[in-house]
Backbone atoms as SQL, in Angstrom:
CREATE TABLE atoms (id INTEGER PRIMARY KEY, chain TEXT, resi INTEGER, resn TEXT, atom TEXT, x REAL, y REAL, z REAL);
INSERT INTO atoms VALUES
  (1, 'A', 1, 'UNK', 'N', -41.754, 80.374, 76.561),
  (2, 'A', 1, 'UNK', 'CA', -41.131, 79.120, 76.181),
  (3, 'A', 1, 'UNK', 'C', -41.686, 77.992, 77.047),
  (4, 'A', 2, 'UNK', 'N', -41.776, 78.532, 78.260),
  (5, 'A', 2, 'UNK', 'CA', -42.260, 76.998, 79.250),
  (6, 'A', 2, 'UNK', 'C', -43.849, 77.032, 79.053),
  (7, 'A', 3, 'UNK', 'N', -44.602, 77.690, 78.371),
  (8, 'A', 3, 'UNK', 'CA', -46.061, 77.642, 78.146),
  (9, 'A', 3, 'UNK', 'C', -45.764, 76.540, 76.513),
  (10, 'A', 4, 'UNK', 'N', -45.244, 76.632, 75.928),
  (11, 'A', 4, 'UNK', 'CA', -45.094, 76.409, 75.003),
  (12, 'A', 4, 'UNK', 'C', -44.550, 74.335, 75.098),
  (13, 'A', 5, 'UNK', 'N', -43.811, 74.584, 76.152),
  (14, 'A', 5, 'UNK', 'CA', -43.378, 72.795, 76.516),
  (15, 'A', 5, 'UNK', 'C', -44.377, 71.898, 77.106),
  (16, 'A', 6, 'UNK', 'N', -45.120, 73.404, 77.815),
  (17, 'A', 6, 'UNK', 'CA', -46.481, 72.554, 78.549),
  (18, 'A', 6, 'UNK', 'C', -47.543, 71.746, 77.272),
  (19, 'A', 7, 'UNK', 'N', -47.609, 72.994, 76.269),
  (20, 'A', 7, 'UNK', 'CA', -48.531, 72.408, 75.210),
  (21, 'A', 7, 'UNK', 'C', -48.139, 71.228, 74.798),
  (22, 'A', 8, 'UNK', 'N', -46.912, 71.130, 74.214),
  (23, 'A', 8, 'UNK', 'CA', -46.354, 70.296, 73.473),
  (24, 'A', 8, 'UNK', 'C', -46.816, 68.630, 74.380),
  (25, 'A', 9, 'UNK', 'N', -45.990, 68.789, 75.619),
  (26, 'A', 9, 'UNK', 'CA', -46.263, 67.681, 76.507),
  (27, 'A', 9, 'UNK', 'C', -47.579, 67.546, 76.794),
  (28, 'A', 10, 'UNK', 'N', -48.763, 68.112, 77.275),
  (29, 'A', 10, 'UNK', 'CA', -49.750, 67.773, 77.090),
  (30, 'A', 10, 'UNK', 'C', -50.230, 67.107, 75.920),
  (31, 'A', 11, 'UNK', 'N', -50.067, 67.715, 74.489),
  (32, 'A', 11, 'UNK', 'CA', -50.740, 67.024, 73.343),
  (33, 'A', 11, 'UNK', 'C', -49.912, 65.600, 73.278),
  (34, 'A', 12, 'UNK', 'N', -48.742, 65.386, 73.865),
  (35, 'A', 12, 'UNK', 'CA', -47.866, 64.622, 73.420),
  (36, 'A', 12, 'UNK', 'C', -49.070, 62.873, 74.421),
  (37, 'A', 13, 'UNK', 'N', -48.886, 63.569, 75.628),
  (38, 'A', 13, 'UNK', 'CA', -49.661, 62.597, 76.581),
  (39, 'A', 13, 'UNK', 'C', -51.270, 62.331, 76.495),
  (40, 'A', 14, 'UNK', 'N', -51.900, 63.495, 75.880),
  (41, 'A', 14, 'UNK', 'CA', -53.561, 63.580, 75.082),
  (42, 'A', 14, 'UNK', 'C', -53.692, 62.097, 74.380),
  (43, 'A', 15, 'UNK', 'N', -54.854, 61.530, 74.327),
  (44, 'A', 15, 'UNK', 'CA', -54.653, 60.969, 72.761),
  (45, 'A', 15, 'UNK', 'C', -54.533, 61.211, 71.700),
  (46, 'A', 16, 'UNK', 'N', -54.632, 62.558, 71.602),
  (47, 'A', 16, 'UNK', 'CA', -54.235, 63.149, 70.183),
  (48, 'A', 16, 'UNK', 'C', -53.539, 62.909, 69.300),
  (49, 'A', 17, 'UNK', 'N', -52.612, 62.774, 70.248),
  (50, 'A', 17, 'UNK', 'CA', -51.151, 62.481, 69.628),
  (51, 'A', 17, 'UNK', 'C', -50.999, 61.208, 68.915),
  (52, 'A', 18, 'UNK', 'N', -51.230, 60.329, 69.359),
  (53, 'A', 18, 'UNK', 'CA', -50.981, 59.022, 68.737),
  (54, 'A', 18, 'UNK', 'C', -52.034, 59.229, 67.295),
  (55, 'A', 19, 'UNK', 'N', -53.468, 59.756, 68.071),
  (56, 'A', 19, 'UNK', 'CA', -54.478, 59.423, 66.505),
  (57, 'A', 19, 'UNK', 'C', -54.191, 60.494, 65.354),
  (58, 'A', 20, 'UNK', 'N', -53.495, 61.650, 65.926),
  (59, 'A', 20, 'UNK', 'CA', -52.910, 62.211, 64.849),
  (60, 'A', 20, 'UNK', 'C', -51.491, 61.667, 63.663),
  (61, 'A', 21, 'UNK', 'N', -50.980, 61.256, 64.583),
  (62, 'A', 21, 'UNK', 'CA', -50.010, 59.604, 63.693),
  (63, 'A', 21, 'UNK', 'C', -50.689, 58.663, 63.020),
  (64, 'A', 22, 'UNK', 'N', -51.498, 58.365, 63.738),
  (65, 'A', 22, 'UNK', 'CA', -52.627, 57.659, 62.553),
  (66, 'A', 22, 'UNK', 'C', -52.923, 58.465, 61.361),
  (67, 'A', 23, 'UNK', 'N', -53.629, 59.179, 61.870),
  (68, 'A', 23, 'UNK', 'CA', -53.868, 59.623, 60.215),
  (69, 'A', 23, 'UNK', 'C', -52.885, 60.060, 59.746),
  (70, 'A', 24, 'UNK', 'N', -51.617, 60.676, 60.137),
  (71, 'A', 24, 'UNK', 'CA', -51.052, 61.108, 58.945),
  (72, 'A', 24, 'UNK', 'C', -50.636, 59.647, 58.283),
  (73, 'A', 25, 'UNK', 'N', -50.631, 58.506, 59.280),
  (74, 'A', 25, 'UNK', 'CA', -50.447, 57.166, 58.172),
  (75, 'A', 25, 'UNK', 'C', -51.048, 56.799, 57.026),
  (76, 'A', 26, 'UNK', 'N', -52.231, 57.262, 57.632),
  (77, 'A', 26, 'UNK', 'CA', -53.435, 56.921, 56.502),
  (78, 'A', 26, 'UNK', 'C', -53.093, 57.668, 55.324),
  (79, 'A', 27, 'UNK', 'N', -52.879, 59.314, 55.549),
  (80, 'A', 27, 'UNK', 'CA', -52.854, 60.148, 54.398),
  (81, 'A', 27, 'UNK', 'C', -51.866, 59.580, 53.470),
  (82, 'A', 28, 'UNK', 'N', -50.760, 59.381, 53.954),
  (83, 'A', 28, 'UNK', 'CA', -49.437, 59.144, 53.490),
  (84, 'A', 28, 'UNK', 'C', -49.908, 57.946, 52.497),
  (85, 'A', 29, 'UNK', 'N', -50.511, 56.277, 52.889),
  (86, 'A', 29, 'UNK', 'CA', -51.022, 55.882, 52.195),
  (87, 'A', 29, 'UNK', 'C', -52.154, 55.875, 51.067),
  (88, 'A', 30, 'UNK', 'N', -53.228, 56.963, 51.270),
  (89, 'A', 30, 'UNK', 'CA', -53.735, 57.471, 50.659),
  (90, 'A', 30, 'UNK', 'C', -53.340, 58.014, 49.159),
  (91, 'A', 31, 'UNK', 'N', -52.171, 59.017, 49.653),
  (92, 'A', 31, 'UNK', 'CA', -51.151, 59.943, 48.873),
  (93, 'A', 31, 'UNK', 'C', -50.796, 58.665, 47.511),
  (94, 'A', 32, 'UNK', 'N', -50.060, 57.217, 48.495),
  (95, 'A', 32, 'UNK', 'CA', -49.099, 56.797, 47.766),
  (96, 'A', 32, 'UNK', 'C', -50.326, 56.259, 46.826),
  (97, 'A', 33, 'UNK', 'N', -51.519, 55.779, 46.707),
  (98, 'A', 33, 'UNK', 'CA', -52.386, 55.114, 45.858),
  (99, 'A', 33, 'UNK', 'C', -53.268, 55.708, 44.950),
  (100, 'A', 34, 'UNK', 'N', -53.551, 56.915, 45.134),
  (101, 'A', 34, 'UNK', 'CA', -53.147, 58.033, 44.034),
  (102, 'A', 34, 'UNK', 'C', -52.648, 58.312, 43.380),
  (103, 'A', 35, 'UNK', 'N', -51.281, 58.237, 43.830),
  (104, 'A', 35, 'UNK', 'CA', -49.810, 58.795, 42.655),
  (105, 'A', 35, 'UNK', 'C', -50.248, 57.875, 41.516),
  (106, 'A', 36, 'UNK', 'N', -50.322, 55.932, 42.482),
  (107, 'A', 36, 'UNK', 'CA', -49.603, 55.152, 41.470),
  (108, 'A', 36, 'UNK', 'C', -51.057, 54.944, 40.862),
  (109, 'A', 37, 'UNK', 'N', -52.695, 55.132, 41.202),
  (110, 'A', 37, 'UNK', 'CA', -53.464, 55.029, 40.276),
  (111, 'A', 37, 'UNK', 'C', -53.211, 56.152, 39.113),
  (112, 'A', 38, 'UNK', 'N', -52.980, 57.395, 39.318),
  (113, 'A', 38, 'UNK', 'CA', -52.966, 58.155, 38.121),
  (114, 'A', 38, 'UNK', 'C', -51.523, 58.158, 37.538),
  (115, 'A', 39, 'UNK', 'N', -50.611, 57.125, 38.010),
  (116, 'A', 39, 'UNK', 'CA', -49.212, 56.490, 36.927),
  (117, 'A', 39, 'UNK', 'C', -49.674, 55.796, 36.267),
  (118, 'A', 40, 'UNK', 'N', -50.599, 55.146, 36.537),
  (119, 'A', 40, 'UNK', 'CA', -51.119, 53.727, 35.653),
  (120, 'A', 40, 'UNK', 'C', -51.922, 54.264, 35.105),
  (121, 'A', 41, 'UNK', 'N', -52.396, 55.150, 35.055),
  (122, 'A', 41, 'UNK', 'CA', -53.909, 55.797, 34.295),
  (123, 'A', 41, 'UNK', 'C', -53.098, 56.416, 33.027),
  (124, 'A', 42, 'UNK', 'N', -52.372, 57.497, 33.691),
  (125, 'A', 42, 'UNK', 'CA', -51.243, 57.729, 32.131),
  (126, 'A', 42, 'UNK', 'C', -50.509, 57.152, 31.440),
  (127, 'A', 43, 'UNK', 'N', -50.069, 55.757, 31.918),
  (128, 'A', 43, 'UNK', 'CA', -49.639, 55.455, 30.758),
  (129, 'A', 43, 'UNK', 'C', -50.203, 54.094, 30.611),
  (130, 'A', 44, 'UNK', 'N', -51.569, 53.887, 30.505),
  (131, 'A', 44, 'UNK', 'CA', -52.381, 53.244, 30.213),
  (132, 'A', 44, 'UNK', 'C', -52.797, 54.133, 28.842),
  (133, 'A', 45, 'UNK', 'N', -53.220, 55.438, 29.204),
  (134, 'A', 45, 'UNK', 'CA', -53.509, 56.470, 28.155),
  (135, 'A', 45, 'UNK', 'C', -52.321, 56.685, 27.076),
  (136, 'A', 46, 'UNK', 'N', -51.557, 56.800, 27.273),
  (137, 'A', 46, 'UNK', 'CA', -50.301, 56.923, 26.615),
  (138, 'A', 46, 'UNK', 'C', -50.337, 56.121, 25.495),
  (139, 'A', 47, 'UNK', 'N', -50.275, 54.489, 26.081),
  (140, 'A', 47, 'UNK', 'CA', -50.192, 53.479, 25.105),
  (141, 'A', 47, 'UNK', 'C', -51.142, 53.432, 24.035),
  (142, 'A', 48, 'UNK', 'N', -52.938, 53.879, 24.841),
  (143, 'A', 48, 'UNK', 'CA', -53.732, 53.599, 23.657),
  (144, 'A', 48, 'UNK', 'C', -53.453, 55.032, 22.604),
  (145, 'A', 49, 'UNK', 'N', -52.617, 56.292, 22.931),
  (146, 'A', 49, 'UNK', 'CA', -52.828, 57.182, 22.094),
  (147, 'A', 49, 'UNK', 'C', -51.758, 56.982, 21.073),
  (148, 'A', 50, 'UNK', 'N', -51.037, 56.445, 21.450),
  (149, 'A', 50, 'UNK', 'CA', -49.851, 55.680, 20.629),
  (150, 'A', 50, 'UNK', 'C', -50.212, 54.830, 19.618),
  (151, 'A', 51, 'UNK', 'N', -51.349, 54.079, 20.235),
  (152, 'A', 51, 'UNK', 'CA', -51.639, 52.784, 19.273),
  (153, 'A', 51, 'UNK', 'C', -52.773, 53.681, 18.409),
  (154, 'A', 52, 'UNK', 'N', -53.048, 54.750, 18.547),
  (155, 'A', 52, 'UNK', 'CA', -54.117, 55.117, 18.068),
  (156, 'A', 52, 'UNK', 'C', -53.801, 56.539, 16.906),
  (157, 'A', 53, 'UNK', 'N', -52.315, 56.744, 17.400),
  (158, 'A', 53, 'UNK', 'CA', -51.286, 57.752, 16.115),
  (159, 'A', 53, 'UNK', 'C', -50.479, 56.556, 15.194),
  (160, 'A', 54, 'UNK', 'N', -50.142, 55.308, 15.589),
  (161, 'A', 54, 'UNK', 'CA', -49.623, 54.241, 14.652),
  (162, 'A', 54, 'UNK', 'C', -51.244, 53.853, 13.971),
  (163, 'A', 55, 'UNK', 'N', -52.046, 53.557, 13.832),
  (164, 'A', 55, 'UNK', 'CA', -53.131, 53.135, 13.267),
  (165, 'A', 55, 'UNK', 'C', -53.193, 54.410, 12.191),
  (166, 'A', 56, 'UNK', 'N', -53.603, 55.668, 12.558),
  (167, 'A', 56, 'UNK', 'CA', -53.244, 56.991, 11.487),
  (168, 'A', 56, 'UNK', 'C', -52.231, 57.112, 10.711),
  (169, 'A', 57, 'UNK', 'N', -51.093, 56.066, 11.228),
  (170, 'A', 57, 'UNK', 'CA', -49.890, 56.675, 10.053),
  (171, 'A', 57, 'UNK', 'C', -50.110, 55.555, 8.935);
């Protein structure tokens, strides 16, 4: 257990630590501009397949 607090506190005081918060910021933003490009991609698609089964009927 006390090998285990040492790690922790070391990585905590490393720079690691902080630049690993970084990126998970980054990912996280990453993540969110993804979602909402392929929300907008589907129902961008959506609409034209819609407009494109009303044109067939």
């Amino acid at each position: 257990m006390n090998k285990l607090m040492t790690s922790v506190k070391d990585f905590l005081v490393s720079e690691d630590g902080p630049t690993a918060v970084e990126y998970a910021v980054m990912l996280a933003l990453i993540v969110v501009v993804c979602f909402s490009t392929v929300g907008s991609i589907g129902t961008n698609t959506n609409a034209k397949f819609a407009a494109a089964n009303a044109d067939l009927l």
